[in-house]
Structures are given as C-alpha cells and as structure tokens.
C-alpha positions in Angstrom: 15.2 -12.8 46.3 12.3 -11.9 48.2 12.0 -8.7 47.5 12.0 -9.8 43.7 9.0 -12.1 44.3 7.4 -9.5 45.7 7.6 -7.1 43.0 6.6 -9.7 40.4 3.3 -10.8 42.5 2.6 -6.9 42.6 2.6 -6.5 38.8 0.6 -10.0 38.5 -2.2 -8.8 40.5 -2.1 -5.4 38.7 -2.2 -7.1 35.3 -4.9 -9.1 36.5 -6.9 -5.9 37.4 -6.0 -4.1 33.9 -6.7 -7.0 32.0 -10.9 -7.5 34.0 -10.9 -3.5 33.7 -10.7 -3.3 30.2 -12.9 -6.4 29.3 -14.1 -6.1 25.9 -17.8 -7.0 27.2 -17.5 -4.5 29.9 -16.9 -1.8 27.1 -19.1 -2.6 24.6 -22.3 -3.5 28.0 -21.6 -0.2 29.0 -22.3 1.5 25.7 -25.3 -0.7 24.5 -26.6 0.8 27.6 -25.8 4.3 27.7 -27.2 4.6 24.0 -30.4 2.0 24.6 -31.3 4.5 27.6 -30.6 7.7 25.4 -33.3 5.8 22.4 -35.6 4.4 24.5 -36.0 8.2 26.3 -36.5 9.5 22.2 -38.5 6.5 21.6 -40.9 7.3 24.4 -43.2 10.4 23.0 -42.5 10.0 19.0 -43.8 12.7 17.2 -46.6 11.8 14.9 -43.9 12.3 11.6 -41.4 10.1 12.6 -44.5 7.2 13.6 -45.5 8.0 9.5 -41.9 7.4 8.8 -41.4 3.9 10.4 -44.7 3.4 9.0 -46.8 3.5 12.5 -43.8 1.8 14.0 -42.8 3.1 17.5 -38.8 1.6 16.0 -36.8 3.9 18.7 -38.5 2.4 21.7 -37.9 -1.1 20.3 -34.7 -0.6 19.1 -33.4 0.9 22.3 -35.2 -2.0 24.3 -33.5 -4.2 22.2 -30.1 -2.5 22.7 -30.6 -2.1 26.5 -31.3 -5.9 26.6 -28.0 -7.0 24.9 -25.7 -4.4 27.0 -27.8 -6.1 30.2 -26.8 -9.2 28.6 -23.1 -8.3 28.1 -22.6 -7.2 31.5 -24.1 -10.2 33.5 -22.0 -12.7 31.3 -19.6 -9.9 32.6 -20.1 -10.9 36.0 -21.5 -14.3 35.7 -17.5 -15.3 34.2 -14.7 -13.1 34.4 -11.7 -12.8 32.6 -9.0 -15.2 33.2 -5.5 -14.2 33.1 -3.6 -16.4 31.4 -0.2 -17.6 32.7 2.8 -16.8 31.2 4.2 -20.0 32.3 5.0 -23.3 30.2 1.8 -26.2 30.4 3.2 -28.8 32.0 0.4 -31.1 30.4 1.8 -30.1 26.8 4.9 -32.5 27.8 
C-alpha cells in the first residue's frame, strides 16, 4: 500500500510541475517579450521613410515598449501567483 502512495504522490508533484510549466501567462510573457525586444531594436534608428509613413511617428519603438511592458507584466503576475493545482478530490464544504 505504500508503495502505491508513493507512486501516486510522485505523479502529483509532476502534474503540479507540468501544469506551472506550461502556464498560459508564462507562454504568452515570454513571447510579448521576445518580440517587444526584436521591435524596440527596429524601432530604435527608423529610417526617415518609415517616420513619413507613421506620419513622424517613431510607432515601432512605442509599440515594442508597449509589448515589452505587458510580457513584464505577464510574467511578474507569473511569479507574484502561481498556478494552483486543483484537487481531484470531492469538497467537503459542498456537503
């Protein structure tokens, strides 16, 4: 019987570790600030055609401010509350 409880806390703690792995904000942090950096860098040194585009506008250093700013934001809520793995068991408040 031990040996059963055993294996059972085993697959708990690794579903605890797949389920704060593959966090939905973790994914879409990491990506807002992969591609914020990559616009930011293109929005740095515009070229005076794409200025007359956005109409004097530097729009890819704002926009990839503006991206880095929300993956920043998705990752600290990240850390600030992690996921909670819910338990398969019955509530016992429900009665």
């Amino acid at each position: 019987m031990s040996d059963l409880h055993k294996e059972v806390s085993e697959l708990e703690q690794k579903s605890a570790t797949a389920a704060r792995l593959f966090d939905i904000r973790r994914i879409i942090g990491g990506l807002f600030v992969v591609y914020g950096v990559i616009v930011t860098i293109a929005g740095i040194n515009p070229s005076d055609e794409d200025l007359k585009k956005a109409e004097g506008v530097h729009i890819n250093l704002w926009t990839g401010l503006a991206m880095l700013v929300l993956g920043l934001f998705f990752l600290v809520w990240l850390k600030l509350r992690p996921a909670q793995v819910p338990s398969d068991g019955p509530d016992p408040a429900d009665g």
